[in-house]
LUMVEX-167266 format. One record per residue (C-alpha): x negated, y negated, z negated; residue in one letter; residue number from 1. Coordinates in nm, 4 decimals. Each point is the difference from the previous one (the first is absolute). Layout:
N
X,Y,Z,A,NUM .
...
//
This chain:
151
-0.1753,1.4761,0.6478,X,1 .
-0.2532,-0.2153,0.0641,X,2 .
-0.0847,-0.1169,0.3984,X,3 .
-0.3490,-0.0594,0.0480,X,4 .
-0.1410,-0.2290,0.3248,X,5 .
-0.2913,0.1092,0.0937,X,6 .
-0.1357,-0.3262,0.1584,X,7 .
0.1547,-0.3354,0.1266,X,8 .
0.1531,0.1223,0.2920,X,9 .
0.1863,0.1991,-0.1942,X,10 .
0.1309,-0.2662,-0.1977,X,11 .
0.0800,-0.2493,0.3270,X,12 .
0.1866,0.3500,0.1079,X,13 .
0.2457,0.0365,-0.2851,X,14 .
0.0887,-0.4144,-0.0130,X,15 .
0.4004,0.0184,-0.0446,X,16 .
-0.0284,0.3073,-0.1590,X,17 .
0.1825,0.1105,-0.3333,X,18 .
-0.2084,0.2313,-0.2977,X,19 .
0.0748,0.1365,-0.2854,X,20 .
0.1953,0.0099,-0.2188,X,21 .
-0.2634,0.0678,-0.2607,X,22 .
0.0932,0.1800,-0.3529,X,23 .
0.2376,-0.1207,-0.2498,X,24 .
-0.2167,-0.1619,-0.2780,X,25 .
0.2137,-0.0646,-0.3664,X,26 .
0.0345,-0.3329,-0.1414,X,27 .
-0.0334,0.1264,-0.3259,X,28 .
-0.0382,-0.2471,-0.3507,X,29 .
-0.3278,0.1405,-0.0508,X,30 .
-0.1202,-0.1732,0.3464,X,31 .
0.2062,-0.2865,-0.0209,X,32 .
-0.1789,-0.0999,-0.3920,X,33 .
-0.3085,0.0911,0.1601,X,34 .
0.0219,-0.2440,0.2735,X,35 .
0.0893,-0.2620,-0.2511,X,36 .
-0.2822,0.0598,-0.2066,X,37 .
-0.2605,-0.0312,0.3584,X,38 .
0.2069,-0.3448,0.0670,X,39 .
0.0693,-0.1808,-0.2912,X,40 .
0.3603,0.0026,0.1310,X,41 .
0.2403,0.0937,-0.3493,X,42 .
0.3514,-0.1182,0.1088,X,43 .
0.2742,0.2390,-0.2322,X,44 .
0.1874,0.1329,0.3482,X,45 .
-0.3245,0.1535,0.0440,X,46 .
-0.1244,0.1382,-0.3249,X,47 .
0.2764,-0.0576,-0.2418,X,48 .
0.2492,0.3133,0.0658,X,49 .
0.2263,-0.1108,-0.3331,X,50 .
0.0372,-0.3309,0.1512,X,51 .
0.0050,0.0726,0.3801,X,52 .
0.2747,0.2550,-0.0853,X,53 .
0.2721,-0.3141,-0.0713,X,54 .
-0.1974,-0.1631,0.2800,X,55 .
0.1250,-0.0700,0.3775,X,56 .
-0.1489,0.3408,0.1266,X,57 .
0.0888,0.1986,-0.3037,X,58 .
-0.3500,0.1654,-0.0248,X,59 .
-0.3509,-0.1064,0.0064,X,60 .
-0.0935,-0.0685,0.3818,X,61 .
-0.3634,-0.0123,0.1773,X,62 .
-0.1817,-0.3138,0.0947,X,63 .
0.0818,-0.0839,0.3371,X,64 .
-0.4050,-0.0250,-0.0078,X,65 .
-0.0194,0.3446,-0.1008,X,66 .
0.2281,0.1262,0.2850,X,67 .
-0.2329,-0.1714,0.2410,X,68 .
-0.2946,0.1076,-0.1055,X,69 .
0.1110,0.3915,0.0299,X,70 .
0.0287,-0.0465,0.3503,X,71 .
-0.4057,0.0570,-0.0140,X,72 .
0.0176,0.3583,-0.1242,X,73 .
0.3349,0.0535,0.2325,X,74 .
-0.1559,-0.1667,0.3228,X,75 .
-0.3083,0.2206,-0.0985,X,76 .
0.1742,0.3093,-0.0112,X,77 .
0.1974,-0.0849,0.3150,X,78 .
-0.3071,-0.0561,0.2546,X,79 .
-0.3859,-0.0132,-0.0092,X,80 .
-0.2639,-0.1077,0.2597,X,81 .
-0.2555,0.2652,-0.0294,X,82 .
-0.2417,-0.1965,0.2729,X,83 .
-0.0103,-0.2937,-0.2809,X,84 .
-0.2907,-0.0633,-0.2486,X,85 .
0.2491,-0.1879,-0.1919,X,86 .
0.3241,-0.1225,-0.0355,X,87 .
0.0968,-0.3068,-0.2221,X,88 .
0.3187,-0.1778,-0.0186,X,89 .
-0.0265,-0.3639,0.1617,X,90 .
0.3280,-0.0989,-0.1335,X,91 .
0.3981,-0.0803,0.0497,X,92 .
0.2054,-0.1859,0.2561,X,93 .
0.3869,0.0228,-0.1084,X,94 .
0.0864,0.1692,-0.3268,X,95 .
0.3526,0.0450,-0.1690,X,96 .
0.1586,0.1532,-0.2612,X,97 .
0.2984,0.0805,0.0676,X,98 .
0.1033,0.2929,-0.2480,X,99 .
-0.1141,0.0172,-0.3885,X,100 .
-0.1645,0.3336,-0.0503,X,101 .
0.1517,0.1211,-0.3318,X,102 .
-0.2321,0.1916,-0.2427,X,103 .
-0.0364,0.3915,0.0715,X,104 .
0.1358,-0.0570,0.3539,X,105 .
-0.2329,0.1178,0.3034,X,106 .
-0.1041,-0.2082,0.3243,X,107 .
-0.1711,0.1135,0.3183,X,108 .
-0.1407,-0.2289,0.3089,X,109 .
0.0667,0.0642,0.3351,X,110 .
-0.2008,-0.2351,0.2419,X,111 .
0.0028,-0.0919,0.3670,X,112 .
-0.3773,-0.1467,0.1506,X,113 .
0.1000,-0.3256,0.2004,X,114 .
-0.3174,-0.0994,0.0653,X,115 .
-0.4046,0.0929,0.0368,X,116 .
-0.2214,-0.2564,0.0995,X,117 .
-0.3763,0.0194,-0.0209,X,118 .
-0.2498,-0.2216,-0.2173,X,119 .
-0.3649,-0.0034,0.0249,X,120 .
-0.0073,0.2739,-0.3186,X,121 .
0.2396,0.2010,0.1747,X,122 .
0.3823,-0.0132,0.0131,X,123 .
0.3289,-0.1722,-0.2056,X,124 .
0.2970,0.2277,-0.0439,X,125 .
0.3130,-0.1645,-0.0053,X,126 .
0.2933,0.2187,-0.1304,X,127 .
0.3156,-0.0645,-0.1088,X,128 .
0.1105,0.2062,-0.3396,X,129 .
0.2965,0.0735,-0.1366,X,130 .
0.0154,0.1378,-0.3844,X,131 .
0.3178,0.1904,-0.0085,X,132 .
0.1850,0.0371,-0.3726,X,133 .
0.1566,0.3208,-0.0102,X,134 .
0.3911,0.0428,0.0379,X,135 .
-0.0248,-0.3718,0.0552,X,136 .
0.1380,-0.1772,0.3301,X,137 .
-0.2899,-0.2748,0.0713,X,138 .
-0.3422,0.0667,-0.0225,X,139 .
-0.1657,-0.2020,-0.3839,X,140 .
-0.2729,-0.1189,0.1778,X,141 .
-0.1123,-0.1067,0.3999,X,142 .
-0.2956,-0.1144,0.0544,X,143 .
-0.2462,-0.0980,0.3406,X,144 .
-0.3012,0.1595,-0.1412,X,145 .
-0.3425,-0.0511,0.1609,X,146 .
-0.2851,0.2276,-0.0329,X,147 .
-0.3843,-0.0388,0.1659,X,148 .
-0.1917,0.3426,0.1067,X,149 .
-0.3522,-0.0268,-0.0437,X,150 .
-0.2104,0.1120,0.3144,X,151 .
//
């Protein structure tokens, strides 16, 4: 479900708050190949399933890259600022990954805004995301994401 802010107050308002979690999304080979193809990045525990299946994970597993980036459509589905003209994302503070996503599993993102402050375009959103791995105990991927609303 997504939570929409209607303007910046509503943002400052919900500061400390905790969304989400959005909808499982499937790492599935597919994806992962695809991903390699739109980076250049080939390494076999990605796209080699005959050789990543003697390998330290036992499966092909996603680019930590990959993980990160699906925090766009997750975050996206989680909230919205329906006041903005645009939203773009301004970039990263602390990232880890801290669980390999295995092919065909499924992540979600729950995120917690820590901070809005305004700009002369508009506002930065600073939120803290988690990706949760299914039926896993620590999250594969935190990450301080920041995020400028268009006015």
């Amino acid at each position: 479900m997504t939570t929409d802010f209607p303007d910046i107050d509503a943002l400052r308002a919900a500061v400390g708050l905790e969304l989400g979690p959005s909808d499982w999304i499937t790492v599935d080979q597919r994806r992962i190949d695809l991903f390699a193809e739109a980076t250049g990045d080939h390494q076999w525990i990605h796209v080699d399933p005959d050789r990543a299946a003697a390998g330290p994970y036992g499966t092909t597993i996603a680019h930590g890259f990959l993980t990160l980036s699906l925090i766009v459509p997750m975050t996206q589905e989680i909230m919205s600022v329906s006041a903005a003209k645009a939203g773009i994302n301004y970039g990263l503070d602390k990232v880890r990954f801290l669980t390999p996503v295995p092919v065909n599993s499924r992540i979600r993102a729950h995120l917690t805004l820590t901070k809005v402050t305004e700009v002369p375009t508009g506002v930065q959103i600073h939120r803290h995301v988690s990706v949760e791995l299914e039926n896993a105990p620590r999250p594969a991927c935190v990450a301080d994401s920041i995020a400028r609303c268009v006015f």
